[in-house]
DRENDO-1510 file (C-alpha; in Angstrom, 1 decimal, always signed):
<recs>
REC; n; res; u; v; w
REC; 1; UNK; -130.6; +30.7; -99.3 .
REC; 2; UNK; -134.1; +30.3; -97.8 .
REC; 3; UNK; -137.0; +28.3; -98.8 .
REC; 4; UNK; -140.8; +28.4; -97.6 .
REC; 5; UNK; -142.5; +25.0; -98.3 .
REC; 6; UNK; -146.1; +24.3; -97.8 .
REC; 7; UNK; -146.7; +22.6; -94.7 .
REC; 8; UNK; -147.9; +19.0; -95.1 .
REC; 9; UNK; -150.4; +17.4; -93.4 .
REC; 10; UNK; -149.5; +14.8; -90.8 .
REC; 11; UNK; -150.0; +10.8; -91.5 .
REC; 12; UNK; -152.9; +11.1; -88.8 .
REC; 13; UNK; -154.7; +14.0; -90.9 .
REC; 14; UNK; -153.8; +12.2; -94.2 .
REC; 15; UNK; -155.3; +9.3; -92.9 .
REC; 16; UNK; -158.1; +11.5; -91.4 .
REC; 17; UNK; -158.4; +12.7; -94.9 .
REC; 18; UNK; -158.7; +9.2; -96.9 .
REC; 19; UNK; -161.5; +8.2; -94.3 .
REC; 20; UNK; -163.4; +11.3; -95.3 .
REC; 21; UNK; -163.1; +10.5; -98.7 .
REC; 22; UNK; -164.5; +7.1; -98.5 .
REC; 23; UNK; -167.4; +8.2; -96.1 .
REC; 24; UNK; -168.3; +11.1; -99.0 .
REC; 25; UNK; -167.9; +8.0; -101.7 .
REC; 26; UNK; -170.3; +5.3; -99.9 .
REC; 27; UNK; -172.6; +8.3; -99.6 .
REC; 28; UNK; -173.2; +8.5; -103.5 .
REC; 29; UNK; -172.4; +5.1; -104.2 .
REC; 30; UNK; -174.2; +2.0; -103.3 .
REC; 31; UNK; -171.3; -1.1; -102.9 .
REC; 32; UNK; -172.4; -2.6; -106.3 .
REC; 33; UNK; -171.7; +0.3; -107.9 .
REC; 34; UNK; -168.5; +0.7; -106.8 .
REC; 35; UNK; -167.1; -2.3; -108.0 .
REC; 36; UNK; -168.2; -1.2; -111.9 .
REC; 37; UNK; -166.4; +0.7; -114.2 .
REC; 38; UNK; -168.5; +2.5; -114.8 .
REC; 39; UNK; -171.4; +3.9; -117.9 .
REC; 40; UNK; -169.9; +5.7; -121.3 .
REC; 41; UNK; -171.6; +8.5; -123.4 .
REC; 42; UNK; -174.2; +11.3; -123.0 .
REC; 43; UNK; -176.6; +9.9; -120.7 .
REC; 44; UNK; -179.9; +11.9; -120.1 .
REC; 45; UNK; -180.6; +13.7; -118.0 .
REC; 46; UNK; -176.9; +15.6; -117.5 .
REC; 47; UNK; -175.9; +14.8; -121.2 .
REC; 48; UNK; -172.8; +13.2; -119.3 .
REC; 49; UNK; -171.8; +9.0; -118.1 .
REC; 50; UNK; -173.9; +8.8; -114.5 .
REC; 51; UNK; -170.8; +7.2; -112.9 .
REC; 52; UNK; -169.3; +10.8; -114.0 .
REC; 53; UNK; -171.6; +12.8; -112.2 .
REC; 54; UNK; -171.3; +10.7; -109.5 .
REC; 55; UNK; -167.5; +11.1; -108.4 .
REC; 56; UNK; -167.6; +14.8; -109.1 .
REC; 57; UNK; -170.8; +15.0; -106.4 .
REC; 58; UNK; -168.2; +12.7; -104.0 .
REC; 59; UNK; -165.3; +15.6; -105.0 .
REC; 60; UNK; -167.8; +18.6; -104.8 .
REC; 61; UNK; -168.8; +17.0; -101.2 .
REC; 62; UNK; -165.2; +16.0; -99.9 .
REC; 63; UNK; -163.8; +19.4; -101.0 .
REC; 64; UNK; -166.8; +21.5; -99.2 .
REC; 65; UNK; -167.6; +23.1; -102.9 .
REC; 66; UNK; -170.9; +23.8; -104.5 .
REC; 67; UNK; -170.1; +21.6; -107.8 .
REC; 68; UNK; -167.5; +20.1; -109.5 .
REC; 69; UNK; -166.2; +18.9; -112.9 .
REC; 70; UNK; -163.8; +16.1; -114.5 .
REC; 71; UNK; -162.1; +17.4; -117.8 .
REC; 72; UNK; -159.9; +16.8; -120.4 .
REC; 73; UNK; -156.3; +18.1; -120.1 .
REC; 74; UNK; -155.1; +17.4; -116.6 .
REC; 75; UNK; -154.4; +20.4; -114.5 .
REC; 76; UNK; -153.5; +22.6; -117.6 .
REC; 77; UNK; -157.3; +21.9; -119.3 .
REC; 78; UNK; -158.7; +22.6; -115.9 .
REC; 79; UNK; -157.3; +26.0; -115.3 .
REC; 80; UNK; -157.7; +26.9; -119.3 .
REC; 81; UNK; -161.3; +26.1; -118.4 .
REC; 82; UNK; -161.7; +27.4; -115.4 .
REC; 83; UNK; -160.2; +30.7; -116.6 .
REC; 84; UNK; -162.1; +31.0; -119.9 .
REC; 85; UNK; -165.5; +30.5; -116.8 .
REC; 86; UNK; -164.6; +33.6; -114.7 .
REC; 87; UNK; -162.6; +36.2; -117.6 .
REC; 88; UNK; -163.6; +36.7; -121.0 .
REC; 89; UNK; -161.1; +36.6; -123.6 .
REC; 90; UNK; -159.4; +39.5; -124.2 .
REC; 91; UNK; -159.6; +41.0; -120.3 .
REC; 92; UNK; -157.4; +41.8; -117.8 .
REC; 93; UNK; -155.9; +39.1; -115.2 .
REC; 94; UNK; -153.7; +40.0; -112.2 .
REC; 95; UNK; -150.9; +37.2; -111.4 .
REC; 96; UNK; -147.6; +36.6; -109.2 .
REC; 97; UNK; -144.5; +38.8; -110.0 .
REC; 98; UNK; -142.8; +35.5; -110.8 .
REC; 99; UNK; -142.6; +33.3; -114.0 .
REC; 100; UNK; -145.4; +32.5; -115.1 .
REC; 101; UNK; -146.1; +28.3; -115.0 .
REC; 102; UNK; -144.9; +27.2; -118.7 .
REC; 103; UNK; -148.8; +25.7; -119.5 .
REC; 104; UNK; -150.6; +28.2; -117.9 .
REC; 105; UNK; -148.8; +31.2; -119.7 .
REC; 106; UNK; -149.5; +29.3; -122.8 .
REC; 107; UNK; -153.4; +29.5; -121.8 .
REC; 108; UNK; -153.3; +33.2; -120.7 .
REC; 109; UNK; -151.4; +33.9; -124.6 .
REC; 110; UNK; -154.0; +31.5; -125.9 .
REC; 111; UNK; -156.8; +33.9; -124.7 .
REC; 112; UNK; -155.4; +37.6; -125.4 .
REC; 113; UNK; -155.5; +38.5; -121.5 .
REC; 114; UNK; -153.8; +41.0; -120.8 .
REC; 115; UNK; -151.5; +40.7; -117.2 .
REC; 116; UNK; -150.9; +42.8; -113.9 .
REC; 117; UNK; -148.5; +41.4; -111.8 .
REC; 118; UNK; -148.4; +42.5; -108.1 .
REC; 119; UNK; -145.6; +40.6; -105.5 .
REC; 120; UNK; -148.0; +38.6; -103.8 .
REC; 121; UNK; -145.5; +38.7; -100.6 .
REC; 122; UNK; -146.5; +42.0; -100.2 .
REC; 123; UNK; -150.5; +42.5; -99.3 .
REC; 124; UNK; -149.5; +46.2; -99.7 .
REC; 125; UNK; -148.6; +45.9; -103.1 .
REC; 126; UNK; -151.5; +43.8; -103.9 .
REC; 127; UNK; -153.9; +46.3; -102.4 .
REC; 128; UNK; -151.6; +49.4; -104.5 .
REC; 129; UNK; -152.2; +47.3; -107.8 .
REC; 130; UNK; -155.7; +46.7; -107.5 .
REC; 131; UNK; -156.9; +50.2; -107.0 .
REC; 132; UNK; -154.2; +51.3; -109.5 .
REC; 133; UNK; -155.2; +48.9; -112.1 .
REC; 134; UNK; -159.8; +49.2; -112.4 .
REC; 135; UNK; -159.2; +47.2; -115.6 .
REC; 136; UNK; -158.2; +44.0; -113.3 .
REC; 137; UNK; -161.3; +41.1; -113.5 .
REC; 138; UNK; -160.0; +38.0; -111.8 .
REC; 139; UNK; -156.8; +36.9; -110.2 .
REC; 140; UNK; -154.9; +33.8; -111.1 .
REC; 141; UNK; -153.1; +32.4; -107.6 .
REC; 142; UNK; -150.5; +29.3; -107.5 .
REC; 143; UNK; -150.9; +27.5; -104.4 .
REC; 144; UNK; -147.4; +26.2; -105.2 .
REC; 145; UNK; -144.2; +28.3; -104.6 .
REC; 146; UNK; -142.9; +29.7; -108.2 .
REC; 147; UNK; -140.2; +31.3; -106.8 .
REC; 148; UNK; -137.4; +29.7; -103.5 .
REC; 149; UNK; -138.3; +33.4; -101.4 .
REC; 150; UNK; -141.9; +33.1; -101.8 .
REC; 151; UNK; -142.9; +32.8; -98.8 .
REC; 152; UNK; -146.8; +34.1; -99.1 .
REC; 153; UNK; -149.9; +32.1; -97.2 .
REC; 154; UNK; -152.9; +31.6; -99.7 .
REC; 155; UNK; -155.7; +31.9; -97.3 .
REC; 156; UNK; -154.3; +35.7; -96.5 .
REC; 157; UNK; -153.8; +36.8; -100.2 .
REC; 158; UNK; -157.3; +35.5; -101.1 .
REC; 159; UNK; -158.6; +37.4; -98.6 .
REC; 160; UNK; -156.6; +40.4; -99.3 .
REC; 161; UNK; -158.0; +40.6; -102.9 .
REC; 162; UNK; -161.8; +39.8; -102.3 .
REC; 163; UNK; -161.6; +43.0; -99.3 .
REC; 164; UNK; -160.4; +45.1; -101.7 .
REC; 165; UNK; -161.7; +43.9; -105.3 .
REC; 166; UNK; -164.1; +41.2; -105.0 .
REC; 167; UNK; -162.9; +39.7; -108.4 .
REC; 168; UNK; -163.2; +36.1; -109.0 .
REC; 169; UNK; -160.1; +33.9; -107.8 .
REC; 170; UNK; -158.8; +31.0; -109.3 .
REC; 171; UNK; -156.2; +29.3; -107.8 .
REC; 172; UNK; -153.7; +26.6; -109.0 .
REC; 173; UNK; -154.1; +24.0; -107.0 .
REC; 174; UNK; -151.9; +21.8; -108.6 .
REC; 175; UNK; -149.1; +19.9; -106.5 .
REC; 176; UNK; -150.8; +21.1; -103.1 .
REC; 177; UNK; -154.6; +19.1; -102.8 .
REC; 178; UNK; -154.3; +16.4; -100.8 .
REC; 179; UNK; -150.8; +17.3; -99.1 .
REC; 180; UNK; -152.1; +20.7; -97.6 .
REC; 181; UNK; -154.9; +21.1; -95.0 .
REC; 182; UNK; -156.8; +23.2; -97.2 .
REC; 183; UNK; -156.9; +24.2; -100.9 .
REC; 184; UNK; -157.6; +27.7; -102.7 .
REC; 185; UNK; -161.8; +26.9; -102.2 .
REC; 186; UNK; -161.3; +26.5; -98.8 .
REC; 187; UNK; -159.5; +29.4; -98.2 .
REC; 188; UNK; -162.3; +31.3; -99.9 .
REC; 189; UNK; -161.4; +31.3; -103.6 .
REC; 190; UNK; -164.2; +30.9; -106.3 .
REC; 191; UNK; -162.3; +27.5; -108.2 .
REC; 192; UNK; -159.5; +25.2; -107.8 .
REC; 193; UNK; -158.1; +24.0; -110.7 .
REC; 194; UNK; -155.7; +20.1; -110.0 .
REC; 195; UNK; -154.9; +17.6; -112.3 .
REC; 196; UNK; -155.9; +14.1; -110.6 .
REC; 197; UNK; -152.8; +12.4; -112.6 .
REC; 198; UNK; -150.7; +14.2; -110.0 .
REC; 199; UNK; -152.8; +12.0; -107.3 .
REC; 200; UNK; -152.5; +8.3; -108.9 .
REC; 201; UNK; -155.5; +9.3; -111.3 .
REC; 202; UNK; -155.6; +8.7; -115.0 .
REC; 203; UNK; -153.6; +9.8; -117.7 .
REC; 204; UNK; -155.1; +13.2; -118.7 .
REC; 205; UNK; -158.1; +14.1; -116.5 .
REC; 206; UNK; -157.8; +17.2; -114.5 .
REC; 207; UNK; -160.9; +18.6; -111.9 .
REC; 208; UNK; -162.3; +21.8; -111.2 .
REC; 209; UNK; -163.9; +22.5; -107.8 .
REC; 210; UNK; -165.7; +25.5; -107.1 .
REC; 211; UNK; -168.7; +27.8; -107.8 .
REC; 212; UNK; -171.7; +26.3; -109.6 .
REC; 213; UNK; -172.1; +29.6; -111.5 .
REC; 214; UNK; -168.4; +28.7; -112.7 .
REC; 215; UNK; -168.8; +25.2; -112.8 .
REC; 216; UNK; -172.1; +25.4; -115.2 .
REC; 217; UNK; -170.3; +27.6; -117.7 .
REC; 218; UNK; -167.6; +24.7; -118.2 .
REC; 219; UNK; -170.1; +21.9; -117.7 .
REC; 220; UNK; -171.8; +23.8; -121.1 .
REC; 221; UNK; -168.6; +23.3; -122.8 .
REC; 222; UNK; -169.0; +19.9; -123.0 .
REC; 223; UNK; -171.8; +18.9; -124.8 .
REC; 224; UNK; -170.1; +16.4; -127.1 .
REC; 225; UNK; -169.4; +13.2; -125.9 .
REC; 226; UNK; -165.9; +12.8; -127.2 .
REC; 227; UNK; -165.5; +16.0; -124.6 .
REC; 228; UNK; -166.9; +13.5; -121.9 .
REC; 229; UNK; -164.6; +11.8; -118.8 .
REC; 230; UNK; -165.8; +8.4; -118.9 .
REC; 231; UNK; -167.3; +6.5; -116.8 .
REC; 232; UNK; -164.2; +4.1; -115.8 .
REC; 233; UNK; -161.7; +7.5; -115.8 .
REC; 234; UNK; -163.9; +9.0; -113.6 .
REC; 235; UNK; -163.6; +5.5; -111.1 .
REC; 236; UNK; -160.0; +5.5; -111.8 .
REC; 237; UNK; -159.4; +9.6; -110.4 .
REC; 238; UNK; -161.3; +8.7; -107.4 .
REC; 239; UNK; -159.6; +4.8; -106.8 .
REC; 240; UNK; -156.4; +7.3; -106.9 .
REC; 241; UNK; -157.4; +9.6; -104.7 .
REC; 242; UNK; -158.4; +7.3; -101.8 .
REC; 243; UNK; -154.3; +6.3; -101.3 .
REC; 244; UNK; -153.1; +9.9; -102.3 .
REC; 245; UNK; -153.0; +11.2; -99.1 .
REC; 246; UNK; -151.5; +8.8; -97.1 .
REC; 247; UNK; -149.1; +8.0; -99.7 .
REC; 248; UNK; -148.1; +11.5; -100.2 .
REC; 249; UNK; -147.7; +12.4; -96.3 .
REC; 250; UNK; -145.2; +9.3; -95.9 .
REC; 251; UNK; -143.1; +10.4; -99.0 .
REC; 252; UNK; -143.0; +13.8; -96.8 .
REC; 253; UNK; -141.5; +12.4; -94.0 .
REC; 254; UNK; -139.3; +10.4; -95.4 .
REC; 255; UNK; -138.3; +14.0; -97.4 .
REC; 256; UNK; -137.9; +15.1; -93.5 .
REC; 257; UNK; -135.3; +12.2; -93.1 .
REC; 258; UNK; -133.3; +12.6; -95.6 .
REC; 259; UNK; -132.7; +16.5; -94.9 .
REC; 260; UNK; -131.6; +15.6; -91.2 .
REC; 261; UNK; -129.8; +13.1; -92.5 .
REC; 262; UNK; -127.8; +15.3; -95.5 .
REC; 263; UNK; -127.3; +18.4; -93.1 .
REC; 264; UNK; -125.7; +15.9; -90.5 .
REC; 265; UNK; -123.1; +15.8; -93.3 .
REC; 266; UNK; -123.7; +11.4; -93.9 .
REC; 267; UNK; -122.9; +12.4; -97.5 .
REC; 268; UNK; -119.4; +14.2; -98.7 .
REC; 269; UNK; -120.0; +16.9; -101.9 .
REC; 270; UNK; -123.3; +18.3; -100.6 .
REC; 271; UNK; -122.8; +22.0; -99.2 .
REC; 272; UNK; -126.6; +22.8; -98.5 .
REC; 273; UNK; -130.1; +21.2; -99.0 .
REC; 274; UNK; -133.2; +22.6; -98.3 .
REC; 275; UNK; -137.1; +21.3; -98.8 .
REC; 276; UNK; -139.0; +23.4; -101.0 .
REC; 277; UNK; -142.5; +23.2; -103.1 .
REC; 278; UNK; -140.9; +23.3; -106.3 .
REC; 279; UNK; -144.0; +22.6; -108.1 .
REC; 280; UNK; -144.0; +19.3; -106.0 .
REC; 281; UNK; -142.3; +19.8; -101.8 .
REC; 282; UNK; -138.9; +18.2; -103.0 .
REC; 283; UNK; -135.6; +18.5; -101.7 .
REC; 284; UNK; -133.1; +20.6; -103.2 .
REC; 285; UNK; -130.0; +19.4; -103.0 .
REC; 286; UNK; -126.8; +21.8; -103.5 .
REC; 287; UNK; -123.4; +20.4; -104.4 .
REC; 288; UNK; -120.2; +21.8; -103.3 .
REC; 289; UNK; -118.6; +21.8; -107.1 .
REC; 290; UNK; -120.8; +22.7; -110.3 .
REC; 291; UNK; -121.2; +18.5; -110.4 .
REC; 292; UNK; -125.3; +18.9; -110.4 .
REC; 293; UNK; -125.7; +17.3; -114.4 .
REC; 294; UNK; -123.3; +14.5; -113.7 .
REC; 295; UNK; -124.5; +13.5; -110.5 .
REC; 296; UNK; -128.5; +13.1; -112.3 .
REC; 297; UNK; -126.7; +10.7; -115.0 .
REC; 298; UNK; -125.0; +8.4; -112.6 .
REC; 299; UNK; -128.2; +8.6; -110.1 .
REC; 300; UNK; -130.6; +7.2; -113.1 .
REC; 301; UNK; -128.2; +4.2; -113.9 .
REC; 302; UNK; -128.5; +3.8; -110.0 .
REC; 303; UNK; -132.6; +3.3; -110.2 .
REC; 304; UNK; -133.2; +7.5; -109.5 .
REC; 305; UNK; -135.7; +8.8; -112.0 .
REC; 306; UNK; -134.2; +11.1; -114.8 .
REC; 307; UNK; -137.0; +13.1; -115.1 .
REC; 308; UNK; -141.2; +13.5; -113.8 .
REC; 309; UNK; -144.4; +11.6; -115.7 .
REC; 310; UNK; -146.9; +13.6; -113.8 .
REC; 311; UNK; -144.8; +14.7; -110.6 .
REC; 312; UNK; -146.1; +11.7; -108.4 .
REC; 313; UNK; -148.3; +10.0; -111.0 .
REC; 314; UNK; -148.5; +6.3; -110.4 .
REC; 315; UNK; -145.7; +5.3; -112.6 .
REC; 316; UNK; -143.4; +7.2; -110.5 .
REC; 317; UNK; -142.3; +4.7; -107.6 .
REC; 318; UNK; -138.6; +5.0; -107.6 .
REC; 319; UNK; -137.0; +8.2; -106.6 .
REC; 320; UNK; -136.7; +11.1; -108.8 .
REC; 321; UNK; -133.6; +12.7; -109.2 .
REC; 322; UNK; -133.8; +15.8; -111.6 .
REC; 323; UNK; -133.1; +19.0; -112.2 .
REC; 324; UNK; -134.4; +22.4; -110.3 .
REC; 325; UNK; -137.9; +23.6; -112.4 .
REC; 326; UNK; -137.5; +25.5; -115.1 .
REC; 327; UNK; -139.6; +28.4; -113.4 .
REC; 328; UNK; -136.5; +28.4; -110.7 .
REC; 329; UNK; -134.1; +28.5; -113.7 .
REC; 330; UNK; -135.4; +31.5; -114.8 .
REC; 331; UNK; -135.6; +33.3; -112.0 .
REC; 332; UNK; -131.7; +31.9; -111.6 .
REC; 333; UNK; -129.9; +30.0; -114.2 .
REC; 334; UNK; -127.2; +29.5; -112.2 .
REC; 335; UNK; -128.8; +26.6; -109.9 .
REC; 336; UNK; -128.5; +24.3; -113.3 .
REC; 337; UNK; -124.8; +22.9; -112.4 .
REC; 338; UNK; -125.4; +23.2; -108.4 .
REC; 339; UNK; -128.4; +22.1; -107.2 .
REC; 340; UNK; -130.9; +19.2; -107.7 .
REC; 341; UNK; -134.1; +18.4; -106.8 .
REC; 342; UNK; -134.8; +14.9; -105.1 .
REC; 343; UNK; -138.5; +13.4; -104.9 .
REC; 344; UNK; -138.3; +10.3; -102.8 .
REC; 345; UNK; -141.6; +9.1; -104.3 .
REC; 346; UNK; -142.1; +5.6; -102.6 .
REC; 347; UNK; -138.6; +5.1; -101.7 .
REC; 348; UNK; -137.0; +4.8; -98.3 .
REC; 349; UNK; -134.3; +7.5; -97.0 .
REC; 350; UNK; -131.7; +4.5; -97.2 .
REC; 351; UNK; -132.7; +4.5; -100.6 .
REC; 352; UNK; -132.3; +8.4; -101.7 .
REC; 353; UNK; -129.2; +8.7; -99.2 .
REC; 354; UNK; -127.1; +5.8; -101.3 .
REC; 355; UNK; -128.1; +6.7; -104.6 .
REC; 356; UNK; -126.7; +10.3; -104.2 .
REC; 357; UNK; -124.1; +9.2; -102.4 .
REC; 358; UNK; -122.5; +6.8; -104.8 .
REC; 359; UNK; -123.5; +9.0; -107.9 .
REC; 360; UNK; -121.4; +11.5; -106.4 .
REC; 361; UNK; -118.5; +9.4; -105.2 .
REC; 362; UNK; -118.5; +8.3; -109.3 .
REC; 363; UNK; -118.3; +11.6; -110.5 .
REC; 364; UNK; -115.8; +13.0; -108.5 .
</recs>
């Protein structure tokens, strides 16, 4: 069994990354302001909090985009709003031949669209559904792998479908910004849809990055203030964001570690283990018996995680031990009672290495 991760940035270009952030930050924000939490409400002009508008001119800058916007619903709101910005209800979207993220498909039921799917492996087959299918408008593209055999590079299938359509592209950013060099925008997509929760940000908040023409459509959408990311949310997503990188590229490594360490054969029980982007890069873990569910129980009386908050929110410290994602389950429900996935989150490779070693010493 193969498996194509992302490629995570180095510590140096993590750290490269969090100094960029902070230069982009004390660009738009004098030092008092920084240390405030910020204004509530519809503020004129911008009908939004100014501490709001702020932070998304320091994401809109850091991220290279013309605009950008904070809303409700994490990285599900953000694409639902960033898809309801480029395709009318009722239209046609082409997607992955995989299964569909669980949210997202909700979203693309929610507005009628119709889908095309085209194997985005294959630039031939994109090219061959495209001109097949005039009816096609935009094109929804995970950055993440929903499938183990993926093995597609963003940059090349965005370009792929704005030489031969030049539709709008969204792309999924979520569980690649800040551990990839580049996200979908950068690449040459029209938005990028993340949740900031996944990147030590509030509960809730997700951002949109992309095309003002876009970006003003959404912006529009929230006239209310109830709609409105406060002032001291907006503070909180970009206090998070500063450490994500850094953060993220150690938990990386020490992913790194661990593999070396399990395919050295240190721990008795595992047959194979792999990294993958599984939504989050995570190491899957493959037992030699169908001893997956049992091995998860002991781990979590052992400090491992039973299950994710946000996938690398800031409540998850200790390590995650859980099952394979349920978009991997359908595509093979086998992998339930053989394989795990392992996030170290902020734990050392000691750490990981005994948990799964004892858990599975107690259930065999």
């Amino acid at each position: 069994m193969n498996a194509y991760p992302l490629e995570s940035i180095t510590l140096e270009e993590a750290m490269e990354k969090q100094f960029r952030l902070l230069d982009c930050m004390t660009r738009c924000f004098s030092g008092s302001e920084s240390l405030t939490r910020g204004d509530l409400g519809v503020r004129q002009p911008g009908n939004q909090p100014v501490t709001t508008r702020k932070v998304e001119e320091v994401l809109a800058r850091f991220f290279g985009t013309e605009d950008a916007i904070l809303v409700r619903g994490s990285g599900t709101g953000a694409i639902r709003y960033g898809l309801s910005a480029i395709l009318p209800a009722g239209e046609t979207l082409l997607v992955h031949t995989a299964p569909v993220y669980s949210t997202t498909a909700t979203t693309i039921e929610m507005f009628g669209y119709h889908t095309v799917s085209a194997d985005f492996n294959d630039l031939s087959q994109v090219e061959k559904v495209l001109n097949d299918h005039p009816e096609i408008s935009a094109a929804l593209v995970q950055h993440s792998r929903q499938r183990l055999e993926d093995s597609y590079d963003l940059g090349t299938v965005i370009a792929a479908l704005k030489k031969v359509r030049n539709i709008p592209v969204l792309v999924d950013d979520n569980y690649a910004v800040m551990k990839t060099r580049k996200m979908g925008t950068e690449l040459g997509a029209d938005l990028s849809c993340f949740s900031t929760f996944k990147l030590q940000g509030p509960e809730g908040i997700g951002c949109v990055v992309g095309k003002k023409t876009y970006i003003d459509k959404i912006r529009a959408m929230h006239y209310s203030g109830g709609c409105q990311t406060q002032g001291f949310e907006a503070m909180e997503v970009l206090r998070g964001l500063v450490y994500a990188p850094v953060m993220l590229a150690i938990t990386a490594r020490t992913a790194e570690e661990v593999l070396t360490r399990l395919k050295s054969g240190e721990v008795k029980g595992v047959s194979d283990a792999m990294i993958a982007s599984a939504q989050s890069k995570v190491l899957l873990i493959t037992f030699d018996a169908p001893i997956a569910k049992k091995v998860l129980a002991a781990a979590e009386k052992r400090g491992g995680l039973p299950h994710p908050v946000g996938s690398e929110s800031k409540y998850e410290i200790q390590p995650l031990f859980y099952r394979v994602s349920g978009t991997f389950l359908k595509a093979d429900p086998t992998l339930a009672d053989h394989m795990i996935r392992v996030n170290p989150n902020r734990a050392g490779a000691d750490t990981v290495i005994r948990i799964l070693q004892e858990s599975i010493e107690e259930v065999q």
